[in-house]
DSSP file (Angstrom, degrees, kcal/mol; ACC not computed):
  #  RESIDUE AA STRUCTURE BP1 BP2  ACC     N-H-->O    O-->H-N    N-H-->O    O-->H-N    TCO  KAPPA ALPHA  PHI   PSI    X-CA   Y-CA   Z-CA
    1    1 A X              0   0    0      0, 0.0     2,-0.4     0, 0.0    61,-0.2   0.000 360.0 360.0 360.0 145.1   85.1  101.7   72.0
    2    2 A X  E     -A   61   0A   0     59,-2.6    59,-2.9     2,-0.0     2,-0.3  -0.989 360.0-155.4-148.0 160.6   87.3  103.5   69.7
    3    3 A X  E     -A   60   0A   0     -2,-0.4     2,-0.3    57,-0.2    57,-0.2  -0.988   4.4-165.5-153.8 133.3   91.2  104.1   70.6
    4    4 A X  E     -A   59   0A   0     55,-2.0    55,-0.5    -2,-0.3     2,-0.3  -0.975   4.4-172.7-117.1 115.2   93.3  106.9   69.2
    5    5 A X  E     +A   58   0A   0     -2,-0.3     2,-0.3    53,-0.2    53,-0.2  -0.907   5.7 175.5-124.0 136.9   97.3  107.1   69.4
    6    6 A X  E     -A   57   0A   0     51,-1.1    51,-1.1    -2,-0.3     2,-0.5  -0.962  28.4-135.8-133.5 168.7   99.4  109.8   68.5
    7    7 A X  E     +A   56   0A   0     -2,-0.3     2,-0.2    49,-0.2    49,-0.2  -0.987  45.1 175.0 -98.8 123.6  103.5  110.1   69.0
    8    8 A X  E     -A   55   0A   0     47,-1.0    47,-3.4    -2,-0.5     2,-0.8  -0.878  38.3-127.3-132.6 179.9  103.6  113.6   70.3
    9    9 A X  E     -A   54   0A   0     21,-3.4     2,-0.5    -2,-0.2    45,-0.2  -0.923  31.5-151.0-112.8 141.6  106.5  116.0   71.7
   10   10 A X  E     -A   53   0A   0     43,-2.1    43,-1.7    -2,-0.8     2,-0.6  -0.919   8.0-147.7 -97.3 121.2  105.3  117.2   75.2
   11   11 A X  E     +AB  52  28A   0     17,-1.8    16,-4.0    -2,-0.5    17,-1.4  -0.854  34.5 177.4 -90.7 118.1  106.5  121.0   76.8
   12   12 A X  E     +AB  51  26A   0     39,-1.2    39,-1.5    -2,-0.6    14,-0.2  -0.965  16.5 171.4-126.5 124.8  106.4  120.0   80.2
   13   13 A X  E     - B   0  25A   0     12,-2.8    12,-1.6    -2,-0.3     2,-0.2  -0.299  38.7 -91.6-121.7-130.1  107.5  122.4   83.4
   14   14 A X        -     0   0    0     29,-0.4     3,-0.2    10,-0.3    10,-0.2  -0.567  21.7-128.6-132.7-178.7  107.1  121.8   87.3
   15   15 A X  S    S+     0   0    0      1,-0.3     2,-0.5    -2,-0.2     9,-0.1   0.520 107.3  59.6-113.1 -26.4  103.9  122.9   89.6
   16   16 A X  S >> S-     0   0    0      7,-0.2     4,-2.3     1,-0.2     3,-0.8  -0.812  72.5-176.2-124.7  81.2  106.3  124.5   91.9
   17   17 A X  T 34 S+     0   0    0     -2,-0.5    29,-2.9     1,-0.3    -1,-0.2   0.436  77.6  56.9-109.1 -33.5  108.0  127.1   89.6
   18   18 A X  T 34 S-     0   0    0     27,-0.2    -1,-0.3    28,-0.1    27,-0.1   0.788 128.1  -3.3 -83.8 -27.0  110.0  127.9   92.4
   19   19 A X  T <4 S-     0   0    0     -3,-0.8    -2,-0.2    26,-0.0    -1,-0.1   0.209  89.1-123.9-137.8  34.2  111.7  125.3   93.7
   20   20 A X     <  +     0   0    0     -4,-2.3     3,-0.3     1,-0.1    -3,-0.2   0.486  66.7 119.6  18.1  42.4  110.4  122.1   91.5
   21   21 A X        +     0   0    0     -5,-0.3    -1,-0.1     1,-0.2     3,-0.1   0.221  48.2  65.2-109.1  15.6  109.2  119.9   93.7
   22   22 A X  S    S-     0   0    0      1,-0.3    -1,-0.2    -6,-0.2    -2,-0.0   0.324  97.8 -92.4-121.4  25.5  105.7  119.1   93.2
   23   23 A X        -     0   0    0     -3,-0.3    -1,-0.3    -7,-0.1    -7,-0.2   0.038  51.4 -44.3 116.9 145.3  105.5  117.4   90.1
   24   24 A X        -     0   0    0    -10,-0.2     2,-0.5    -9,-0.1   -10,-0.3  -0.236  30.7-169.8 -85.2 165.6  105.1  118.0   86.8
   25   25 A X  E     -B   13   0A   0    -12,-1.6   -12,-2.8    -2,-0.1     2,-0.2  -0.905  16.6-140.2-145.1 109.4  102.8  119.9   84.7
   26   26 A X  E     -B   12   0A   0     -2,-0.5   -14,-0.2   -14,-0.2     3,-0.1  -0.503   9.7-171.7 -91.0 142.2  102.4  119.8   80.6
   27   27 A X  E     -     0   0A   0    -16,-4.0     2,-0.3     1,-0.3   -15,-0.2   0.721  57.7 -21.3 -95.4 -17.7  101.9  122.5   78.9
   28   28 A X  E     -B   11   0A   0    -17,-1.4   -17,-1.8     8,-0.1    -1,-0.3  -0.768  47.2-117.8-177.2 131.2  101.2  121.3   75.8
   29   29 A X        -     0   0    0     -2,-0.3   -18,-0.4   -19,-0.2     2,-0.1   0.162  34.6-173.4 -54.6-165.4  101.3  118.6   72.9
   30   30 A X        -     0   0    0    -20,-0.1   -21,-3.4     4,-0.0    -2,-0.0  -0.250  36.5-156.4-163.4 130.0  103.0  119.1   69.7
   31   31 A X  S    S+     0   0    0    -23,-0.2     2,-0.8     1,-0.1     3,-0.1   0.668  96.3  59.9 -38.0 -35.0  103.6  117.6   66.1
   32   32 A X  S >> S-     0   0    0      1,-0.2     4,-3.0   -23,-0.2     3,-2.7  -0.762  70.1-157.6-126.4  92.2  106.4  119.5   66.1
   33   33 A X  H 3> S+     0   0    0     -2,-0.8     4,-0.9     1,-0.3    -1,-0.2   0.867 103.8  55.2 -52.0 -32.1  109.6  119.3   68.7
   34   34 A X  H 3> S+     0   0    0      2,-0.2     4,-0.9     1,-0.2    -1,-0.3   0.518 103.7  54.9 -62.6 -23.0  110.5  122.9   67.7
   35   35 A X  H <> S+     0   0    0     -3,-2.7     4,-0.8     2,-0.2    -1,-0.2   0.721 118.9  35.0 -96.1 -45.7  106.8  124.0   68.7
   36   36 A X  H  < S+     0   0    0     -4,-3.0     4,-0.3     2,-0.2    -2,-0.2   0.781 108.4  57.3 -76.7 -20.6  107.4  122.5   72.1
   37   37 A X  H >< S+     0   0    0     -4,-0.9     3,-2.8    -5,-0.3     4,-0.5   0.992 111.2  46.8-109.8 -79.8  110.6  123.2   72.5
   38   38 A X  H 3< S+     0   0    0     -4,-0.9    -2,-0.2     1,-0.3    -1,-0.1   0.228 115.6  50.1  39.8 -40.5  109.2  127.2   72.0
   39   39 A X  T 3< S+     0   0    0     -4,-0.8    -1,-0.3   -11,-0.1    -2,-0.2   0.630 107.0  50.9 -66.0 -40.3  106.2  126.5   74.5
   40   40 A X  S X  S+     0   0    0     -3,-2.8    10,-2.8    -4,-0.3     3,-2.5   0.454  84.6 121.4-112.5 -28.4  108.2  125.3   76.8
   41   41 A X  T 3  S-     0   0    0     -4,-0.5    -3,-0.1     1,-0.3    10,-0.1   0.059  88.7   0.0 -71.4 135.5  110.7  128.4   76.7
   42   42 A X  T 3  S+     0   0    0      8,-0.2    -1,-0.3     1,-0.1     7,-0.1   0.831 102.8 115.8  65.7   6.6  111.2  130.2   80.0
   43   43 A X    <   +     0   0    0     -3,-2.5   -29,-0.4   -31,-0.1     6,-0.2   0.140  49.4  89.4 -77.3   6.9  108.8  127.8   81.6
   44   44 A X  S >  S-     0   0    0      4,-0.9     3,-0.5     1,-0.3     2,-0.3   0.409  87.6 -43.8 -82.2-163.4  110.8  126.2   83.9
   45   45 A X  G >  S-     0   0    0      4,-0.3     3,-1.8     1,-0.2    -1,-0.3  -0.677 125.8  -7.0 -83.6 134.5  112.0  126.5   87.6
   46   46 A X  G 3  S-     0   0    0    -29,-2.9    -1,-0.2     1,-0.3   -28,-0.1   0.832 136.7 -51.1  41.2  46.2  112.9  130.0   88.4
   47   47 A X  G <  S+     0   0    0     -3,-0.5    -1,-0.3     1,-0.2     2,-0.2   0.702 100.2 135.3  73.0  22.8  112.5  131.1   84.6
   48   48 A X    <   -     0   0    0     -3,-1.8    -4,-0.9     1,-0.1    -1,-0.2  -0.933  68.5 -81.8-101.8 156.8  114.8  128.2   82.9
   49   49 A X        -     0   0    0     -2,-0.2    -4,-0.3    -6,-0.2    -8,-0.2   0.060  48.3-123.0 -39.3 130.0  113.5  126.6   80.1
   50   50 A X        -     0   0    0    -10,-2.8    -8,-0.2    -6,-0.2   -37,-0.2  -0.174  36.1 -78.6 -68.8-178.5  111.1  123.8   80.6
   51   51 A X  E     -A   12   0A   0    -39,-1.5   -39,-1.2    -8,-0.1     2,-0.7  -0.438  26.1-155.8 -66.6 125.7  111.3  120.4   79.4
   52   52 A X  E     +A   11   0A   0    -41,-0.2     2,-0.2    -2,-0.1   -41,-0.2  -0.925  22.0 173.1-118.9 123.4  110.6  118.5   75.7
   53   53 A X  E     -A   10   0A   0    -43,-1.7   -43,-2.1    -2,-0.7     2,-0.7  -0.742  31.5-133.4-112.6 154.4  109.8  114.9   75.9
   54   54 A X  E     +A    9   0A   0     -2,-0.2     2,-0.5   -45,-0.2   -45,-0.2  -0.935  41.6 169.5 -99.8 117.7  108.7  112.5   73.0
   55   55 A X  E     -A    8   0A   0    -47,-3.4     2,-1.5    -2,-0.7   -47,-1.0  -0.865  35.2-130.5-138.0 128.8  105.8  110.6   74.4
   56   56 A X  E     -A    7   0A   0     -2,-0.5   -49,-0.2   -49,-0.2    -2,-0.0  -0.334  23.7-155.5 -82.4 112.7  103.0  108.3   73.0
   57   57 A X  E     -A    6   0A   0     -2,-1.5   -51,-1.1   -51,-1.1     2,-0.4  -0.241   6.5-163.0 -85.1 157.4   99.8  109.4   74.0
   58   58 A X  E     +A    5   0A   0    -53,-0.2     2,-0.2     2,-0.0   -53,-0.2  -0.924  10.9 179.7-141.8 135.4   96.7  106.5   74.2
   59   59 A X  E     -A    4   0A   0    -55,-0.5   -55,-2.0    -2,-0.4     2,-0.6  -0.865   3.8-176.3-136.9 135.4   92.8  108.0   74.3
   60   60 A X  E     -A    3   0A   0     -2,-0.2     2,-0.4   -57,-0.2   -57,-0.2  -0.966   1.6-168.5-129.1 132.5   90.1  105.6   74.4
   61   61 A X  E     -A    2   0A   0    -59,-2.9   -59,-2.6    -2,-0.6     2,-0.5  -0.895   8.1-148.7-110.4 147.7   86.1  106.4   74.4
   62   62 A X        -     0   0    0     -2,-0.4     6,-0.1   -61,-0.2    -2,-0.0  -0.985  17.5-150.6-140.5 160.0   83.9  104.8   74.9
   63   63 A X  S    S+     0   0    0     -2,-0.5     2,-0.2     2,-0.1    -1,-0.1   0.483  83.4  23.4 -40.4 -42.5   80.4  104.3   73.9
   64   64 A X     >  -     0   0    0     -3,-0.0     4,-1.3     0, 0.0    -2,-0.0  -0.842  63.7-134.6-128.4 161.3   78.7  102.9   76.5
   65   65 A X  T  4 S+     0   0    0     -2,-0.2    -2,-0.1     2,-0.2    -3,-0.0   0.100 113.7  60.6-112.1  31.3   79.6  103.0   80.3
   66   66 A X  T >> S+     0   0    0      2,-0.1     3,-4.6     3,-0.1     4,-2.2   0.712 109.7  47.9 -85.5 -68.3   78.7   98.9   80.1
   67   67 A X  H 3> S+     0   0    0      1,-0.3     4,-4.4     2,-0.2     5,-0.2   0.816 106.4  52.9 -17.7 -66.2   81.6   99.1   77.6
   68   68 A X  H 3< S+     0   0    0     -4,-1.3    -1,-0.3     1,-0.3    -3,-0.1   0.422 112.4  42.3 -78.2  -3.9   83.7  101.1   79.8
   69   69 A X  H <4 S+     0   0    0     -3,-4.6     4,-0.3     3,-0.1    -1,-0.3   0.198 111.4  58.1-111.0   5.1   83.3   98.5   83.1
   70   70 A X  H  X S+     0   0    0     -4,-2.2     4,-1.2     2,-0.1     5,-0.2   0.953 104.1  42.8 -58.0 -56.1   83.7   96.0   81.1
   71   71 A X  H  X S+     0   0    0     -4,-4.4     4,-1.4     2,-0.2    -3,-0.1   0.752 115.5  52.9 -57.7 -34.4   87.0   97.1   79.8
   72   72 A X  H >> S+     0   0    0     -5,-0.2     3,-1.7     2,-0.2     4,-1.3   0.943 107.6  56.5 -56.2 -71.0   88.0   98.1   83.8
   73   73 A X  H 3> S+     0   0    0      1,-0.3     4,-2.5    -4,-0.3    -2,-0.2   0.819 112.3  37.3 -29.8 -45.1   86.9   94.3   84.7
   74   74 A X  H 3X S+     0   0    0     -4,-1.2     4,-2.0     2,-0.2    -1,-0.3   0.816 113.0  57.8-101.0  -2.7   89.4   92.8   82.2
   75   75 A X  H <X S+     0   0    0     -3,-1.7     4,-1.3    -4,-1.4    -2,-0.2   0.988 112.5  42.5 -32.7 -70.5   92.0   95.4   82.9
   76   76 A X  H >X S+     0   0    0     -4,-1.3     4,-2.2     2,-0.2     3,-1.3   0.927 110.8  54.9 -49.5 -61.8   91.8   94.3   86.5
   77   77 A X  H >X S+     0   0    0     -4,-2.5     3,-1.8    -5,-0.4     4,-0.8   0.902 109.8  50.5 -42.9 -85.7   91.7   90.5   85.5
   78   78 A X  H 3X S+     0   0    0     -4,-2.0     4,-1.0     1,-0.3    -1,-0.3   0.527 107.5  46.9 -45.2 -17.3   94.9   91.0   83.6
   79   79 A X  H << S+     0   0    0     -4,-1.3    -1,-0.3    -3,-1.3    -2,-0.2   0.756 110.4  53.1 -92.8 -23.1   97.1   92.7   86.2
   80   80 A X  H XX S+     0   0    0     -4,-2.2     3,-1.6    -3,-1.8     4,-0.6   0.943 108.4  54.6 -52.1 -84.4   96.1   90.1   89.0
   81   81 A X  H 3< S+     0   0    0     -4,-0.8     3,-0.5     1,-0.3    -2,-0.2   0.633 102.7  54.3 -18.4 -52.9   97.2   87.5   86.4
   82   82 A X  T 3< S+     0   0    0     -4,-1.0    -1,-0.3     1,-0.2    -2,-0.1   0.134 101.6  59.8 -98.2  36.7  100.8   89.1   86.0
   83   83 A X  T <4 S+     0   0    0     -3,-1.6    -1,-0.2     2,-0.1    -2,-0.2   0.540  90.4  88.1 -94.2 -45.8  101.4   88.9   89.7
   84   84 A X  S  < S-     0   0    0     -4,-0.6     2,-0.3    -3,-0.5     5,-0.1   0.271  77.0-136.2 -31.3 156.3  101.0   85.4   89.4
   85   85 A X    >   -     0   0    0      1,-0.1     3,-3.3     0, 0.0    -2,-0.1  -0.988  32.9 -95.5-132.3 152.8  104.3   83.1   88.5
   86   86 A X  G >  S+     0   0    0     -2,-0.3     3,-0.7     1,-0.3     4,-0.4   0.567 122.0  53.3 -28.6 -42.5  104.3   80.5   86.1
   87   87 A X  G 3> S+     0   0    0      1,-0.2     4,-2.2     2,-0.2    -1,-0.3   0.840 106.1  54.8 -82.2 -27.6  103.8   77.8   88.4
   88   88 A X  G <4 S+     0   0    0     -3,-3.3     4,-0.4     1,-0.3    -1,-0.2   0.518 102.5  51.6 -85.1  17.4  100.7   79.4   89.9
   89   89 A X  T <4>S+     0   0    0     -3,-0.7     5,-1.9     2,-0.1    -1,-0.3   0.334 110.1  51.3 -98.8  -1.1   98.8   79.9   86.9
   90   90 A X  T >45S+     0   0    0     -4,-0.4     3,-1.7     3,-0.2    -3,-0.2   0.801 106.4  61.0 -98.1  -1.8   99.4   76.0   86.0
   91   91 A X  T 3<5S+     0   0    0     -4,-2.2    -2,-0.1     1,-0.2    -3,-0.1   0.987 111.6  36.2 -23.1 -59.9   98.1   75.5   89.7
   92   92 A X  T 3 5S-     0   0    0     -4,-0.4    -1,-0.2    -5,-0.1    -2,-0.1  -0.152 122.8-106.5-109.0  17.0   95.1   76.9   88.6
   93   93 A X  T < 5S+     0   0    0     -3,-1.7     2,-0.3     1,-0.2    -3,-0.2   0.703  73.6 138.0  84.6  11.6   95.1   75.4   85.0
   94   94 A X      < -     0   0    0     -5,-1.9     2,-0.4     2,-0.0    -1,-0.2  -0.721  48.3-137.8-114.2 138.8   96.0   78.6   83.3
   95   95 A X        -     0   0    0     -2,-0.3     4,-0.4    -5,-0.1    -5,-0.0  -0.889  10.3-142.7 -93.5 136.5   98.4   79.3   80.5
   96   96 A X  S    S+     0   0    0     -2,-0.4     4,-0.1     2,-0.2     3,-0.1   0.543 104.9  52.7 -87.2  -3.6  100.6   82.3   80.7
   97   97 A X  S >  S+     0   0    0      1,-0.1     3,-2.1     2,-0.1    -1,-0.2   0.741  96.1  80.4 -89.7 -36.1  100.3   83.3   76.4
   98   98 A X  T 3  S+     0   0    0      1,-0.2    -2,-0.2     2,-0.1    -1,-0.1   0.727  94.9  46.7 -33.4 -38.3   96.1   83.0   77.5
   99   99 A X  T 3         0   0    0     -4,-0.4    -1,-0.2     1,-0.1    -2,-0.1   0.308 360.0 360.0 -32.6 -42.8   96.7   86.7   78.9
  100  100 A X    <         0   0    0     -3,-2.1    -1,-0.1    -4,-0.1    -2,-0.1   0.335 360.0 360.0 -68.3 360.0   98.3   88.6   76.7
């Protein structure tokens, strides 16, 4: 598995260019808020300017698709766990740093 992070600025508008109400829709990554900002121009609702966000973007591949249910499997493990409260993982013998 190999995992890639960038800090990027996103140019972001709407799906519904007319009245902005179905969600949003990126137009593009950037290094460079000025580059997004510039992407972004006159992309909006009803021609105003779209959006620039700073956002950290996560890609992971992986190798194998064993790899890649594994990695679901302990995904899954760990968000059942943080429903739990303290006192029911020491029901069940469990430490809450074990998790992390």
């Amino acid at each position: 598995m190999k995992e890639f992070k960038a800090d990027v600025f996103a140019a972001v508008t709407n799906w519904d260019l007319n009245a902005g109400s179905l969600g949003e829709r990126i137009l593009g990554y950037f290094t460079e808020p000025e580059d997004a900002t510039q992407a972004a121009k006159g992309k909006g609702v009803q021609g105003t300017n779209g959006s620039v966000e700073k956002r950290s973007l996560r890609v992971v591949v992986y190798e194998t698709l064993e790899e890649y249910k594994q990695d679901c499997a302990k995904s899954a493990k760990k968000s059942a766990l943080s429903k739990l409260t303290h006192d029911e993982m020491a029901a069940l013998g469990l430490k809450p740093d074990d998790f992390k």
